[in-house]
Backbone as CSV, one residue per row, in Angstrom:
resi,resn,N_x,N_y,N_z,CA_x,CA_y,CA_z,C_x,C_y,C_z
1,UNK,-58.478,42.642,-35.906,-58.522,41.447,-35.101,-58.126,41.833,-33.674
2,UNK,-58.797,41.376,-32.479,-58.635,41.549,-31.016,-57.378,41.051,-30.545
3,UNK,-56.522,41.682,-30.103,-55.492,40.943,-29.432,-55.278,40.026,-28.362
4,UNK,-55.056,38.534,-28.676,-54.786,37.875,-27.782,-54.953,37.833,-26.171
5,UNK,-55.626,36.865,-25.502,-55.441,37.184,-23.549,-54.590,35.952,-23.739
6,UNK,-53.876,36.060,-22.340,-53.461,34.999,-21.934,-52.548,34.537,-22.235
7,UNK,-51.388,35.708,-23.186,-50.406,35.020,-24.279,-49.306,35.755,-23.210
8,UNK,-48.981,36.377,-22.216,-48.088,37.144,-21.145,-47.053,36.470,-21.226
9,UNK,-46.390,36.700,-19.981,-45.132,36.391,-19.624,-45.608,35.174,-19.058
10,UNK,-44.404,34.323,-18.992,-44.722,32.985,-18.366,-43.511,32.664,-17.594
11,UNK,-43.507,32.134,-16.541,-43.063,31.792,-15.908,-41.673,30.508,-15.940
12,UNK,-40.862,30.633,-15.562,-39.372,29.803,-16.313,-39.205,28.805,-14.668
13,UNK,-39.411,28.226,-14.857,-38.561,27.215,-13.361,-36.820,26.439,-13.886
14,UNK,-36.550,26.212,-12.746,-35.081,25.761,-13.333,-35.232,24.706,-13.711
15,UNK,-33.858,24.210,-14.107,-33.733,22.810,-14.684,-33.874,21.738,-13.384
16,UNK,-33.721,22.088,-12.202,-33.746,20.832,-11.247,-35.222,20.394,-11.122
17,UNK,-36.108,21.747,-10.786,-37.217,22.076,-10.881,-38.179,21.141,-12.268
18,UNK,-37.515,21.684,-13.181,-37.986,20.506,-14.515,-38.120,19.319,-14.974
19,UNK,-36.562,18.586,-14.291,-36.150,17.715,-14.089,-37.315,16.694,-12.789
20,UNK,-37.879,17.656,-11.856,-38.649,16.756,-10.651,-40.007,16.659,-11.287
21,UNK,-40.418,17.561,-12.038,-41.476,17.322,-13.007,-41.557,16.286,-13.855
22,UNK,-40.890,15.996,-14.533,-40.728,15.242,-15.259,-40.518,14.120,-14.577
23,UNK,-39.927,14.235,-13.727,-39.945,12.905,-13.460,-40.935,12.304,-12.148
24,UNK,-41.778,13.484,-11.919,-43.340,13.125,-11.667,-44.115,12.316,-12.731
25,UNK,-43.828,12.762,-13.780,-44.861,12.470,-14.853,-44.429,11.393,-15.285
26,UNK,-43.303,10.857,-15.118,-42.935,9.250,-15.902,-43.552,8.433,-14.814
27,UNK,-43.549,8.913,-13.843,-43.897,8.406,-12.884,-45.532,7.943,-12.796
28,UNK,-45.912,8.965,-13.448,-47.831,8.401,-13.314,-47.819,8.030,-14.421
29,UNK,-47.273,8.126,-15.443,-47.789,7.430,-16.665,-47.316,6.360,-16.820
30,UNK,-46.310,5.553,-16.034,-45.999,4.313,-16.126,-47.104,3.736,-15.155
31,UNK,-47.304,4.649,-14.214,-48.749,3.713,-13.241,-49.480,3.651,-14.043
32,UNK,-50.482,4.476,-14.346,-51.475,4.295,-15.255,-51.698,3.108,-16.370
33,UNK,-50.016,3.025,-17.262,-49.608,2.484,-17.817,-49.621,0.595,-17.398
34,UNK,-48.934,0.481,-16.289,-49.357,-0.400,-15.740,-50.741,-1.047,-14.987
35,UNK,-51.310,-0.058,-14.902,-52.772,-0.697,-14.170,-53.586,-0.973,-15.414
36,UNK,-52.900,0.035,-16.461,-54.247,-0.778,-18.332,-53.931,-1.932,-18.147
37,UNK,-52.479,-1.870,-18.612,-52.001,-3.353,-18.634,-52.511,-4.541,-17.787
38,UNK,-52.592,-4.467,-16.529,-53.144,-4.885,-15.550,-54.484,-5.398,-15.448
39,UNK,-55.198,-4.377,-15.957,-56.810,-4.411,-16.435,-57.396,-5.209,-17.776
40,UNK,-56.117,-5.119,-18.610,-56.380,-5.870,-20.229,-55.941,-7.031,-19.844
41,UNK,-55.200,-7.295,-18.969,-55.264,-8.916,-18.594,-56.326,-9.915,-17.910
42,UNK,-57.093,-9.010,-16.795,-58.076,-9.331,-15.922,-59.346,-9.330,-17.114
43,UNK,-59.345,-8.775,-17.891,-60.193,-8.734,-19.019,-60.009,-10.018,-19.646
44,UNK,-58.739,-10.096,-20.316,-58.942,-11.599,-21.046,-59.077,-12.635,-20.401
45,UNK,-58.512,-12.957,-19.520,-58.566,-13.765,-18.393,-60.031,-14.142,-17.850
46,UNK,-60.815,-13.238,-18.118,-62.361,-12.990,-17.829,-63.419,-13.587,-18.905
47,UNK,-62.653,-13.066,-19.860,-63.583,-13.619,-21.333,-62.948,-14.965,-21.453
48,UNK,-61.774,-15.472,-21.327,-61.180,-16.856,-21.632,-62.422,-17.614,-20.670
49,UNK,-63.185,-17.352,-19.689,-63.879,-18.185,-19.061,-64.938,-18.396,-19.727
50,UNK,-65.480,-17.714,-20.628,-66.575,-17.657,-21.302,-67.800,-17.350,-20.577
51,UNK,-67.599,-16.313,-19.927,-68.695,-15.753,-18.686,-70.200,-15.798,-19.793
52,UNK,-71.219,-15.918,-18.522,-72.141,-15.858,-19.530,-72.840,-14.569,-19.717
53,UNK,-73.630,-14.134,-21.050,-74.040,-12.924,-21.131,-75.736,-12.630,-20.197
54,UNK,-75.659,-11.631,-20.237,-77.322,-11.629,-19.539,-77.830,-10.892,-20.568
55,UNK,-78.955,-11.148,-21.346,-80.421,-10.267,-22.404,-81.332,-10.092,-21.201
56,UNK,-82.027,-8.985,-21.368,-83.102,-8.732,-20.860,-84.195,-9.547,-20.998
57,UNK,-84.909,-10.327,-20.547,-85.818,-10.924,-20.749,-87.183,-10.649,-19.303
58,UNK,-88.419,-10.588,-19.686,-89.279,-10.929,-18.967,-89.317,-11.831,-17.634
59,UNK,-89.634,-10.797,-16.591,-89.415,-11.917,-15.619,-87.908,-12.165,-14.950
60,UNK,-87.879,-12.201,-13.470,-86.660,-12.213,-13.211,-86.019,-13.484,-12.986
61,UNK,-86.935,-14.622,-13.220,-85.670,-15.563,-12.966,-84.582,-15.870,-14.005
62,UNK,-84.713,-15.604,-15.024,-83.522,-15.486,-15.867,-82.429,-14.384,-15.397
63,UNK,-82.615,-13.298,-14.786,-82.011,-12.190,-13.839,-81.177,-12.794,-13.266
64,UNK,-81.727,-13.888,-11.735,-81.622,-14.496,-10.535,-80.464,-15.378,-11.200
65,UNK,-80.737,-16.013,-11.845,-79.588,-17.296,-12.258,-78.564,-16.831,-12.873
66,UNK,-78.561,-15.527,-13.889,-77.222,-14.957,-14.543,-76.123,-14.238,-13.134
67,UNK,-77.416,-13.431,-12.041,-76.517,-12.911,-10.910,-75.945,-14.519,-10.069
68,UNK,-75.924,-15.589,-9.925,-75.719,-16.395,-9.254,-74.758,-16.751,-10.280
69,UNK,-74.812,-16.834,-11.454,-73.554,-17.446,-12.415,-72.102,-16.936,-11.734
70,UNK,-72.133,-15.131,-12.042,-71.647,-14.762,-12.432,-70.844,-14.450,-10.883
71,UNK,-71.571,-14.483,-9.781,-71.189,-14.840,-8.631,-70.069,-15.653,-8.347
72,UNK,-70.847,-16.894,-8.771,-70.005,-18.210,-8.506,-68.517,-18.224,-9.432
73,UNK,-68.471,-17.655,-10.620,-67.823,-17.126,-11.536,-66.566,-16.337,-10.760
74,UNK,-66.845,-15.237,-10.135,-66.188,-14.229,-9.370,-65.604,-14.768,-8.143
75,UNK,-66.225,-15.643,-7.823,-65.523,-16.648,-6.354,-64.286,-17.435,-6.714
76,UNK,-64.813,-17.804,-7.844,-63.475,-19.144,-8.360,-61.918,-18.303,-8.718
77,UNK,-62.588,-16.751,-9.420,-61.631,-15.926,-10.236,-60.930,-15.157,-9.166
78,UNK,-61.825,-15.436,-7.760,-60.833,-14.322,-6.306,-61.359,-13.099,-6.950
79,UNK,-62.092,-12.364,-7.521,-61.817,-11.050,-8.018,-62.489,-10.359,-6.780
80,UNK,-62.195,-9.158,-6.563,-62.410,-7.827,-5.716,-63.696,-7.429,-6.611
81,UNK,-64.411,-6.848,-5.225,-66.001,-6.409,-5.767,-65.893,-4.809,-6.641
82,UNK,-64.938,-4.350,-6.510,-64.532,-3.173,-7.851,-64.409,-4.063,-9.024
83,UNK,-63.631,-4.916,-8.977,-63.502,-5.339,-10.345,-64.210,-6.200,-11.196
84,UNK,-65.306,-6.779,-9.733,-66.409,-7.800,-10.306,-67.811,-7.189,-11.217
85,UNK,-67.691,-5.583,-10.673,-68.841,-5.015,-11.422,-68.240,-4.364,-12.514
86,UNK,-66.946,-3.764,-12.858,-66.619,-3.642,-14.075,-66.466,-4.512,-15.150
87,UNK,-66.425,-5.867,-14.548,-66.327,-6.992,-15.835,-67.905,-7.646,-16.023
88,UNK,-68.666,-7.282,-14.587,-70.141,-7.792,-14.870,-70.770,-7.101,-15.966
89,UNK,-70.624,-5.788,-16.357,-71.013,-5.032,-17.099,-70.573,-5.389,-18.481
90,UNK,-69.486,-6.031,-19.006,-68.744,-6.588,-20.218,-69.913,-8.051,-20.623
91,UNK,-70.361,-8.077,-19.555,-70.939,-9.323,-19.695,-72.799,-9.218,-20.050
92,UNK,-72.916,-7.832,-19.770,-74.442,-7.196,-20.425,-74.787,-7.382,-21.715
93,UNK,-75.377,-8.229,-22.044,-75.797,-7.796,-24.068,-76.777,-6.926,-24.522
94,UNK,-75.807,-6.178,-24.998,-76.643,-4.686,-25.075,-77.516,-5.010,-26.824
């Protein structure tokens, strides 16, 4: 069997050093943590409206009137145009 790469010496930082790491990392994972959270609310909050779905259908005025729904929808809710096309997409029936 070939011996191992990459298995060397490794490198030791101190404990203060470890300590600022770490507490980098609580640090983004409570953001992160908080913006799901953040996001699973704007989600229900989204579906509690009972947005309507769009099917593909022939012809765009069925198109025209789901983008004007969902518009008028997004005006009432204040939402930011990042967050209006991630929830427009929830609203696709695939």
């Amino acid at each position: 069997m070939p011996p191992r790469r990459g298995r060397g010496r490794t490198t030791r930082c101190t404990a203060e050093e470890s300590r600022a790491g770490s507490d980098d990392d609580v640090h983004q994972v409570e953001n992160v943590t908080r913006q799901i959270g953040e996001m699973e609310l704007v989600i229900a909050r989204f579906q509690w409206t009972n947005p309507p779905t769009f099917a593909a259908t022939v012809g765009g005025a069925s198109a025209e009137a789901w983008l004007v729904q969902m518009e008028e929808l997004f005006d009432t809710l204040e939402y930011a145009p990042k967050k209006r096309l991630k929830l427009a997409v929830t609203a696709v029936a695939t």
